[in-house]
N, C-alpha and C positions, 0 to 999 in steps of 0.2 A: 504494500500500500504506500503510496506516494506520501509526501507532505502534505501538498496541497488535499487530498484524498483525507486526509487524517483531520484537517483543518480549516473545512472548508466556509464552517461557518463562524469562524473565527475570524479578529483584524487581523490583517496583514502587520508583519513585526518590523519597523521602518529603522536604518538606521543614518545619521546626518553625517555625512564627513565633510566636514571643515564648520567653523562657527563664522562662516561670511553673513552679511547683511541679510541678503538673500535668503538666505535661509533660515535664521534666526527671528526675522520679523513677519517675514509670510510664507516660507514652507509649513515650517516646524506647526505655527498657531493653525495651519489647516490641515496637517496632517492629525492634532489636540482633538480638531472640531471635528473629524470626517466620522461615517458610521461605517469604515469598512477599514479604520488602519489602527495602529496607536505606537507612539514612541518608545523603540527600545533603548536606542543607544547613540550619543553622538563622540565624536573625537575629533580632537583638536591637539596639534602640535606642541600647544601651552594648554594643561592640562589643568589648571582652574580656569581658565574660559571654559572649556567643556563644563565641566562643574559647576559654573556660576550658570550655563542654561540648566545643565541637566534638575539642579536645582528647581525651578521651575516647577517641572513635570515628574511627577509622581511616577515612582515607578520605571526611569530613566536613566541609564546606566553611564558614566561616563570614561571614555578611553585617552591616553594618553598617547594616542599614535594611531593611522588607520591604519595601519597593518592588524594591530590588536581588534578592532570594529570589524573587520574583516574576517576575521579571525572567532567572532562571539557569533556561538552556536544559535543565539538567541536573535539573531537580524535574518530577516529573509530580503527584502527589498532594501536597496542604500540609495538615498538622495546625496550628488553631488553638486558641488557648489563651488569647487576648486574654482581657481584662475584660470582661465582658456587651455593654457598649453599645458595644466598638468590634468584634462579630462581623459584623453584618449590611455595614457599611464595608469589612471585609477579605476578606469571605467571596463580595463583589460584584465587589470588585478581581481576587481571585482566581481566578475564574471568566473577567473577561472576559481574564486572561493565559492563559487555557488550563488551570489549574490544574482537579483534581478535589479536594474539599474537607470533609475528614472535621474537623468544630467543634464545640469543648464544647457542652455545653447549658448554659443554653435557648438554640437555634439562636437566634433574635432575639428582642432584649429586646421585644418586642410582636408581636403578630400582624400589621399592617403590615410589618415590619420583614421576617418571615418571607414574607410573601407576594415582598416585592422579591427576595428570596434565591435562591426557586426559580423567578422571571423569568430572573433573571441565569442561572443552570444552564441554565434551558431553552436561553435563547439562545447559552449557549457552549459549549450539548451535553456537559457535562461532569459528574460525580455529584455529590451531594451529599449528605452524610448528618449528624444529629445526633447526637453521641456519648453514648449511655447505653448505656455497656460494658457497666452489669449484666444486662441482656437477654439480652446472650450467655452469660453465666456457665451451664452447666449444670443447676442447681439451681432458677435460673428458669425456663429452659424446660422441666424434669420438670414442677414446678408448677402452668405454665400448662397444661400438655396434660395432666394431672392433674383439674385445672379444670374443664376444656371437655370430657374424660370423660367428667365426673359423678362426679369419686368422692369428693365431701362432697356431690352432692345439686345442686340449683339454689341459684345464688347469693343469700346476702339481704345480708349485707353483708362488707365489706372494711374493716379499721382498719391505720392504717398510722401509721407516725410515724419522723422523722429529726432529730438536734436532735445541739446538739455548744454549746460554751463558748466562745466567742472575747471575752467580755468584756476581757481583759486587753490584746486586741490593737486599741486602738481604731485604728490607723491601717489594720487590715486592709482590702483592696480590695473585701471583702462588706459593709461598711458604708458604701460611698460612694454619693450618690444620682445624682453624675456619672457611673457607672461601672456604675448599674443592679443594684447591691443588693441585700438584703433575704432573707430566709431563705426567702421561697417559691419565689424564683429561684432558691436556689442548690442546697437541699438538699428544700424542700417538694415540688420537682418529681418526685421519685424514688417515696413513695407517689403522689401524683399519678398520675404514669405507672401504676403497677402495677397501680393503679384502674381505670384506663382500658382497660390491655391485658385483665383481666379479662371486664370487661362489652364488650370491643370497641365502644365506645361513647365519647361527652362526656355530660358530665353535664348533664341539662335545667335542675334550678335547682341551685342555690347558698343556705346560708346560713354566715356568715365572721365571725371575729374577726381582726382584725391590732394587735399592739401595739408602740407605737411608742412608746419612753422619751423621758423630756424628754432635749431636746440627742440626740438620736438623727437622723442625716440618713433614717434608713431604718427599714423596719419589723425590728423583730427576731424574732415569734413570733407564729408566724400557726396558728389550729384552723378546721377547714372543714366540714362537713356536706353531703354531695355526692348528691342526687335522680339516679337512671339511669333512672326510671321502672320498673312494673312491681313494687314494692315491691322495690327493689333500690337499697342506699344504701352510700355509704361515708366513712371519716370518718377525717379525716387533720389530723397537727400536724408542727408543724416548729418550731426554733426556736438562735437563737445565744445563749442567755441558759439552758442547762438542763445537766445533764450528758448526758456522751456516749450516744445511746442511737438505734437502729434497731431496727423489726422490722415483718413483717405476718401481719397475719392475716385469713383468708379464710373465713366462715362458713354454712355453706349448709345444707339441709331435713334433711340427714342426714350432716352432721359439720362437721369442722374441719379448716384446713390452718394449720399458722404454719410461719414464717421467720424465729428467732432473730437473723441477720444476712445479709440480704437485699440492701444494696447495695454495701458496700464489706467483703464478708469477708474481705479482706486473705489472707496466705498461712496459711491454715487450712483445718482441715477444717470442711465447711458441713452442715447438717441440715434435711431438710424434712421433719414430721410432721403424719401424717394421724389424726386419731382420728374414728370413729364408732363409740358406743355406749363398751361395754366393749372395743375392740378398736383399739388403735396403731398405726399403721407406720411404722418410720422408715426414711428413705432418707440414706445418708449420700453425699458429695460430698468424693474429695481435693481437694487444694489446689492451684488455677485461675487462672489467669495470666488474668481476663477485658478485660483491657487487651489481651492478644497474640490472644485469636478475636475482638476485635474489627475489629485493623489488621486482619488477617489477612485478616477476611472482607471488609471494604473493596478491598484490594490484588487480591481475586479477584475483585471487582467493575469494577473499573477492568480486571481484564484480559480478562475473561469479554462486558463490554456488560452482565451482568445487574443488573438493580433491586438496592439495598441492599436488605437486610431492615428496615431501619425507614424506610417509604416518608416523602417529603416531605408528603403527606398529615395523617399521623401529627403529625409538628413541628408545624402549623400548626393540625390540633385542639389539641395542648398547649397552644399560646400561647394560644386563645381560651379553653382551660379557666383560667389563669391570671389572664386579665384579668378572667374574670367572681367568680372568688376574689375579688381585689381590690375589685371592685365589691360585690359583698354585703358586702364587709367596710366601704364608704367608704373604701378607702383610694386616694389620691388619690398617683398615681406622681409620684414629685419627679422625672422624665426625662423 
């Protein structure tokens, strides 16, 4: 008899490697809240930071190294939260301890990197999936299936854009080029993705700006122009050098959809509006925890045998649409 077989009506046993942001402020409280997981264990490098969350959560084991988290019989699923370029390392470790492994994006700082990722799952029969919570968020998926409808028409293009100020934080770990950087990795990916889930497609060419300030290890502000063939284009910026700003919009033969705040709507109510012609609709969206149907839908994946909803497949077009950003742009990865 399996694990999952033995356990099926039980939470999934989660455990957090690394005490990043990320995960301490909105994994961890929605993996607390969800009705299909519960915290068993995090580690951290500096082992009172683990301690001081594990603290928190009753019942919460805390490690002093993820080798040992890896290692406790007691974790079935591991959220990762590492720095870009130590995913594809931990995400390979974790796999072959048996772990199933639900990790920030971008799943690996390169499309190599992602290809190793889903070797190691394959071979240790274990899930895998990339975390872009906003998928799940409701609002997205009205949209998309709004989309694919027809109710703006056939698509001609998509603009999207995600940009935030971290100027002041130069020691931030999105500007390190040891650490895999750079604004199209961190936040470009989200229009990116949104692009892509659209046209269910990569984009055939590329043309890219990326800018990179003097004394910058990394690119800060990247604008794309993205070919899907078939007069179907989209066109996306990103950037840590602007003020705070997301949105998209989706524009097709017989209207318009936007998304005022499409990836990180925080706890608010959210809006998708349709116009064609004289005629509006707006659908409105309460306030969505899309951090907790993300575990959630994970935890039922792990218990179910079924496919994640954002196949491996999926990661691995991303990465390759990333790199060829990069390359229309000349920009030459410091990693």
């Amino acid at each position: 008899m399996t694990l999952s077989e033995q356990t099926a009506d039980q939470p999934v046993r989660w455990g957090i490697l690394s005490t990043a942001n990320i995960g301490v402020k909105a994994v961890i409280p929605a993996i607390a809240a969800s009705n299909n997981g519960r915290l068993a264990a995090i580690a951290s490098r500096d082992l009172p930071r683990a301690e001081a969350v594990a603290a928190r959560y009753p019942g919460m084991r805390a490690h002093g190294s993820y080798e040992a988290l890896l290692a406790d019989p007691n974790v079935e699923a591991v959220y990762i939260s590492l720095p870009n370029a130590l995913h594809a390392e931990w995400t390979i470790r974790a796999a072959a301890a048996g772990k199933h492994v639900l990790c920030e994006k971008p799943l690996g700082a390169t499309p190599a990197e992602v290809r190793a990722m889903s070797e190691a799952r394959r071979t240790a029969g274990v899930l895998l999936m990339e975390a872009f919570m906003y998928r799940f968020h409701p609002q997205i998926r009205w949209a998309l299936e709004q989309i694919a409808a027809g109710a703006v028409g056939p698509v001609r293009l998509v603009r999207g854009a995600f940009a935030f100020d971290i100027r002041s934080s130069p020691g931030n770990i999105r500007l390190q080029a040891a650490l895999a950087g750079g604004s199209l990795m961190d936040v470009g990916c989200y229009p990116l993705n949104f692009a892509r889930a659209v046209y269910s497609a990569s984009p055939l060419a590329v043309a890219a700006r990326a800018v990179v300030p003097s004394g910058s290890e990394v690119e800060r502000s990247v604008a794309a122009v993205l070919d899907f063939g078939g007069e179907r284009l989209a066109v996306i910026d990103c950037s840590f050098e602007q003020p705070a700003q997301q949105f998209i919009e989706v524009a097709g033969d017989r209207g318009r959809l936007t998304i005022p705040r499409p990836f990180t709507p925080r706890e608010q109510e959210t809006i998708v509006r349709i116009e064609r012609g004289d005629e509006a609709v707006e659908r409105r969206f309460a306030s969505t925890d899309q951090y907790r149907l993300q575990v959630e839908h994970f935890a039922a994946c792990v218990r179910t045998g079924a496919p994640p909803f954002l196949p491996l497949a999926d990661a691995r077009a991303q990465a390759e649409s990333i790199e060829a950003i990069y390359a229309a742009a000349s920009y030459a990865r410091p990693w």
